[in-house]
FIFIRO-641723 format. One record per residue: x negated, y, z negated of N, C-alpha, C in turn; residue in three letters. Coordinates in steps of 0.02 Angstrom, whole numbers, plus 50000, padded with zeros to 5 digits. Layout:
residues N
XYZXYZXYZALA/...
***
This chain:
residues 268
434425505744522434005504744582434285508844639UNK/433775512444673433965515644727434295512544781UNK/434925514844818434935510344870434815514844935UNK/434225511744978434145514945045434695512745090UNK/434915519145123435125519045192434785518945250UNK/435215514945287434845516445369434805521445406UNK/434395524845437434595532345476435085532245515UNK/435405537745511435925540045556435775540745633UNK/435795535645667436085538845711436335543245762UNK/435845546145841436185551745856436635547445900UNK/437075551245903437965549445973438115553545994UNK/438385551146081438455558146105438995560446097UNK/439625554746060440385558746053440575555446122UNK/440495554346160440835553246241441535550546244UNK/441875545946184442525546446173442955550846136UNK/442725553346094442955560046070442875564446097UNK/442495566446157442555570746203443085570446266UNK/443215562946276443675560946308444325562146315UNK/444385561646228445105561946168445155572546204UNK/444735575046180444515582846175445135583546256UNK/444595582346313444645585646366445425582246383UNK/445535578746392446325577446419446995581146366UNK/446605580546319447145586246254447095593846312UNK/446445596846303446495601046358446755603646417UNK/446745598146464446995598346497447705596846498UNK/447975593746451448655593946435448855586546487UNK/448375580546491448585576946512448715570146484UNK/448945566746464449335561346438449005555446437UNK/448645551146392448325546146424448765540546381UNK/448195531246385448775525946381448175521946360UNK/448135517146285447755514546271448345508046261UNK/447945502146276447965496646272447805493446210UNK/448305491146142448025487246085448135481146086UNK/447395476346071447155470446070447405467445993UNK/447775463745991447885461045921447305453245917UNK/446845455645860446285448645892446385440545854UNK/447195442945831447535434845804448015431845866UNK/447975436545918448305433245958447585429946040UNK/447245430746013446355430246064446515423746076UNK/446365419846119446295415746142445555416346206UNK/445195410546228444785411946291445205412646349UNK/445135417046389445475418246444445965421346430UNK/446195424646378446905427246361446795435646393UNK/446235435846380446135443846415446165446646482UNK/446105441446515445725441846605446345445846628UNK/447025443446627447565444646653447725452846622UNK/447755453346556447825457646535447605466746561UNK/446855463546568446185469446599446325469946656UNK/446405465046701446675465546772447075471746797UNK/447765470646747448415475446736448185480946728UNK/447715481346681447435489546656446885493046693UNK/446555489446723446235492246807446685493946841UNK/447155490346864447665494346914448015500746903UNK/448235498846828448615505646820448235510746782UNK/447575510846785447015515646770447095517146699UNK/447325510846653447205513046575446795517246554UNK/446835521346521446085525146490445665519846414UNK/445995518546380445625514946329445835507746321UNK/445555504846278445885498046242445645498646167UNK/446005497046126445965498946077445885491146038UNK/445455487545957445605483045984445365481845884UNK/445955478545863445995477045781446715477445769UNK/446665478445698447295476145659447425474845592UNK/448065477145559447905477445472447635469745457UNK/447865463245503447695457545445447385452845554UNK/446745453045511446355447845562445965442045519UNK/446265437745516446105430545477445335427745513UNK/445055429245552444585424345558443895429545590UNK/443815425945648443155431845668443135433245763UNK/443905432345775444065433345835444045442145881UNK/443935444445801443965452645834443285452245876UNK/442815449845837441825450245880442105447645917UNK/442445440945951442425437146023442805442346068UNK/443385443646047444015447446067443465455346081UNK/442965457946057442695462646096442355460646149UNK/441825455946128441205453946172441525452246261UNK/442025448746235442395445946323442615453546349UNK/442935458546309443265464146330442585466146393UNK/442055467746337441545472146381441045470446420UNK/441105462946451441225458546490441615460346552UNK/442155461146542442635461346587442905469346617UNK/442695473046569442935479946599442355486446574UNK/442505492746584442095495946568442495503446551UNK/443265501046525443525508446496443295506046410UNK/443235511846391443085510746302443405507846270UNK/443035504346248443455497346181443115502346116UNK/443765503546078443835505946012444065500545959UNK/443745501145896443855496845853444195501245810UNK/444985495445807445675499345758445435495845708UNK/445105495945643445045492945589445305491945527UNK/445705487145529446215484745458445415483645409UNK/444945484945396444505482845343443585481045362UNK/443305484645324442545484345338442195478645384UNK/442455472645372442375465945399442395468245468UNK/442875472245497443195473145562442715475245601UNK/442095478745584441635482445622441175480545671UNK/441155481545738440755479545784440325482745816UNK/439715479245840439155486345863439385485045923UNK/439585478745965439815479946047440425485346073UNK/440655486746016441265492946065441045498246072UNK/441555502046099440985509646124441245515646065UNK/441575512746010441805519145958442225513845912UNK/442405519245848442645513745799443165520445773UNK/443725519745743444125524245712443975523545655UNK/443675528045599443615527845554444245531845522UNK/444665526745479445325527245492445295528845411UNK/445615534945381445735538245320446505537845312UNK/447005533645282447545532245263448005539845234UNK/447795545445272448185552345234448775551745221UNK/449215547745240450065547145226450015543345168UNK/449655540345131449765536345056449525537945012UNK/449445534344945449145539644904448585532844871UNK/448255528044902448145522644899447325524944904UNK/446945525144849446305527444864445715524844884UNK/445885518744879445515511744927445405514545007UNK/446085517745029446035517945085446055524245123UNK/446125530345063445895534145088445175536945076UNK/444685535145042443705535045025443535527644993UNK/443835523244981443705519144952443295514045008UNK/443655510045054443085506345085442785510145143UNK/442605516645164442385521845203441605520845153UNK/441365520245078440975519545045440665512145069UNK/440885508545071440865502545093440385502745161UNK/440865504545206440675502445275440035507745286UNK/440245514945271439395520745308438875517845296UNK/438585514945255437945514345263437805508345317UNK/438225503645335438015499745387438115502145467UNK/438745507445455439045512145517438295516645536UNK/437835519245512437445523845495436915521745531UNK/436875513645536436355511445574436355508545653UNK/436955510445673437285506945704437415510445786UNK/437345508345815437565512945887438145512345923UNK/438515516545868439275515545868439545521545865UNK/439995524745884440085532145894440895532445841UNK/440905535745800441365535045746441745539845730UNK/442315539845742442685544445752443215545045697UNK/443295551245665443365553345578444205553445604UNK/444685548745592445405550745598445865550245550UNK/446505555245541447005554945504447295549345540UNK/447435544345476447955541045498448645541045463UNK/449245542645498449905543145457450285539345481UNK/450775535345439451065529645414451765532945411UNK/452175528845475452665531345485453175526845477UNK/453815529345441454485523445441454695520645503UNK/454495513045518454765512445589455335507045588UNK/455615507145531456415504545525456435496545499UNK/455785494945468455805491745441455105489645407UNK/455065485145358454205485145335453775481445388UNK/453215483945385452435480845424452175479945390UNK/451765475345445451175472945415450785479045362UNK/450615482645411450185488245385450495491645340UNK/451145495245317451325494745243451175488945183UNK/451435483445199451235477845160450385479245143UNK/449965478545180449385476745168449195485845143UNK/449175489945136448945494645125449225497245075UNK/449995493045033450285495844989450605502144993UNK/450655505445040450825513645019451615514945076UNK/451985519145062452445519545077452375525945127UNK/452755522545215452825527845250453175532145256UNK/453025536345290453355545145275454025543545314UNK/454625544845289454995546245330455215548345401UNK/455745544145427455625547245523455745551345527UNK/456375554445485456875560045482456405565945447UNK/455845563245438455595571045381454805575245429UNK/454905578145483454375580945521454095584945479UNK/454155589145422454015594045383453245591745340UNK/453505585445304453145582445278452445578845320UNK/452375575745392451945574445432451775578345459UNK/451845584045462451665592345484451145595445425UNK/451545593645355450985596145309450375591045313UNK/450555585445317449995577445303449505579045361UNK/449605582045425449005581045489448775588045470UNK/449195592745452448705599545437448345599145383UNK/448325597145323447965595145270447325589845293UNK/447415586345342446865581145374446575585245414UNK/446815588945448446235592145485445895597345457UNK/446185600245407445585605145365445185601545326UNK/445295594745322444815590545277444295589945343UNK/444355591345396443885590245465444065582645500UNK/444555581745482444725575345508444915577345618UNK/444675571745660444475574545704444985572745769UNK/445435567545740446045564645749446565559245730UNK/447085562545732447895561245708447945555445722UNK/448535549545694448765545045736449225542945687UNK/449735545145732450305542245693450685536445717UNK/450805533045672450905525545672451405522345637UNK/451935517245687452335516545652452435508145634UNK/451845506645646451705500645625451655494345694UNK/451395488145706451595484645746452355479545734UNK/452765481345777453435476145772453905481445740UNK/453765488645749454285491945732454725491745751UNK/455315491845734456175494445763456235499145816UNK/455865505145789455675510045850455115513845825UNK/455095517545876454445524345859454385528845829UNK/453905531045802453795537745790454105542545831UNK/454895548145779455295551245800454855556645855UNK/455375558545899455035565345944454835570945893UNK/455365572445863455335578945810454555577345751UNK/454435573045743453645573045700453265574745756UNK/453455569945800452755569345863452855577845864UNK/453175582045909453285587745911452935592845880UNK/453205590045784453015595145763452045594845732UNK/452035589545716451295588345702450815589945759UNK/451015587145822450655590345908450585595445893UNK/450995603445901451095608645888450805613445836UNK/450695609445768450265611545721449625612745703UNK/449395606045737448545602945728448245605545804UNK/447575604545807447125607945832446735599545867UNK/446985595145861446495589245882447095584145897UNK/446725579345944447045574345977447555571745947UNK/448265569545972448425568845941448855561245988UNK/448765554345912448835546945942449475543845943UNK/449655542045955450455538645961450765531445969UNK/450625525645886450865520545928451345517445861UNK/451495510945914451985508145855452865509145900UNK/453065503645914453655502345921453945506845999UNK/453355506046033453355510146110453635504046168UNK/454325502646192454315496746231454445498346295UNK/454555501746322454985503046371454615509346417UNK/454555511346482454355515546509454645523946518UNK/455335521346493455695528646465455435529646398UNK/455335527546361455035528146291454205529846288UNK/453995527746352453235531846328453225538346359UNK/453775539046414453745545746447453835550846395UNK/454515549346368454665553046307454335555446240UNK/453885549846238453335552846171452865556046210UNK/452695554746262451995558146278452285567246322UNK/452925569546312453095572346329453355575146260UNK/453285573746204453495576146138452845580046105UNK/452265576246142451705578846121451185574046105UNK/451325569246112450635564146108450315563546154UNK/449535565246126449045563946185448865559846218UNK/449015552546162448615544546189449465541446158UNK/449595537946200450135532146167449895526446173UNK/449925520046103449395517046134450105511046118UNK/450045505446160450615499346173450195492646150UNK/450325489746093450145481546113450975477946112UNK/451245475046069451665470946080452115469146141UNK/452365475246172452555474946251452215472846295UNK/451415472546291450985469946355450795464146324UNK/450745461046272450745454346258451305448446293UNK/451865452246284452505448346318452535449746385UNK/452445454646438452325457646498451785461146502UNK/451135456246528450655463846542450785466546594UNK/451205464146655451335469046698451535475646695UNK/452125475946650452335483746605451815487946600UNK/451225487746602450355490346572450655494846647UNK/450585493746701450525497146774451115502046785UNK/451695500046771452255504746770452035509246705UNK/452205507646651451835512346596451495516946592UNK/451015515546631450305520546623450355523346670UNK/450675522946744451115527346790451315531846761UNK/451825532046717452385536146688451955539346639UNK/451485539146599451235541646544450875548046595UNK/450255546246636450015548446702450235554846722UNK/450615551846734451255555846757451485564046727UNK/451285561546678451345570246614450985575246619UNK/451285579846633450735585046630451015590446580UNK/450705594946567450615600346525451175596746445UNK/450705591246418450745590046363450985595446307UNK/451455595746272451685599746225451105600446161UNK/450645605846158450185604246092449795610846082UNK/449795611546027449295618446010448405617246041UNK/448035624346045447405623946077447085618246038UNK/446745615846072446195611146063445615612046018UNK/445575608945966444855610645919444305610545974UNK/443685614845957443205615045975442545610245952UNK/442605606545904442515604045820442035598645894UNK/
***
């Protein structure tokens, strides 16, 4: 039996153009991640507050393991309350929402796990397809952040070494000739630490498209430093869960960066 799809969809890109022009300009931005097992009502107000002041650019908002159906509430209040782009980080098809303003369609290139790199992407397009959701094709690479995550656990596949830039240099150049439209390297939530300078560095430097930065970011010397290694977006949840005030000093200092370390900008 045939199965029909829904039509595609036109989008104007307006967050991937976003991602585009500050790569360009070589300026540094600061996304905010929503973990939606930690949602509560009212848990956001304070949060958004913080990220108006210190002129967050995104919020980003999922996770490898969301047990219930708090991600839909955990958007709906977001866009409610603010009006920078809520992106959906999606641990799994379930995760998908038509209220955010973009979704990472997230291709697992650091594993060799084929579920997750075309496997539920089959799954989700034909409902993505109908949808007025702006979807953005990204490498995602899976980085050692000094101890196991969630997102190893649940995805099975083993991250690339911190110490090995060579290897995440070949993994984002191989993703972007597949047309993949942005990087994000990741070192899991509750890492030990971050994604080394020398990957950030050398993968920035290589690739031609945005390039994302999160996982084990606590401190305001520590985002200066990656986003000065070459990441375009650093994005923070666990630190602004415990202090969202940190959100305002943070995104100061990220701000703050100019002439981002990174090869020209795809045109794509």
């Amino acid at each position: 039996m045939e199965v029909m799809l829904a039509p595609v969809r036109d989008r104007s890109n307006l967050v991937l153009q976003q991602f585009i022009s500050a790569r360009k300009a070589k300026q540094a931005q600061i996304a905010v991640l929503i973990d939606p097992d930690e949602y509560r009502p009212g848990y956001l107000a304070h949060i958004v507050e913080q990220a108006h002041i210190g002129k967050v650019d995104y919020f980003f908002v999922g996770g490898s393991l969301v047990m219930g159906n708090e991600i839909h509430d955990c958007i709906h209040e977001l866009k409610g309350l603010t009006n920078i782009p809520v992106v959906v980080f999606p641990g799994s098809p379930n995760q998908i929402n038509e209220e955010a303003d973009a979704l990472f369609f997230l291709s697992l290139i650091s594993g060799r796990n084929a579920d997750l790199l075309i496997g539920r992407h089959v799954e989700s397009a034909p409902v993505l397809a109908g949808m007025d959701l702006e979807v953005l094709p990204t490498g995602y690479i899976l980085v050692d952040g000094g101890r196991p995550t969630t997102v190893s656990y649940i995805s099975n596949s083993s991250p690339i070494p911190n110490d090995k830039p060579r290897i995440a240099q070949a993994t984002a150049l191989a993703g972007q000739m597949l047309g993949l439209q942005l990087m994000y390297l990741d070192s899991g939530s509750g890492a030990q630490h971050h994604v080394s300078l020398e990957i950030i560095k050398s993968v920035s430097s290589t690739v031609k498209v945005p390039v994302i930065v999160g996982g084990g970011i606590r401190t305001v010397e520590q985002a200066r430093a990656v986003c000065e290694a070459g990441a375009n977006v650093i994005v923070v949840g666990n630190a602004f869960e415990k202090d969202p005030e940190l959100i305002i000093d943070m995104a100061q200092a990220v701000h703050n960066v100019h002439g981002v370390h990174s090869n020209t900008v795809s045109n794509q």
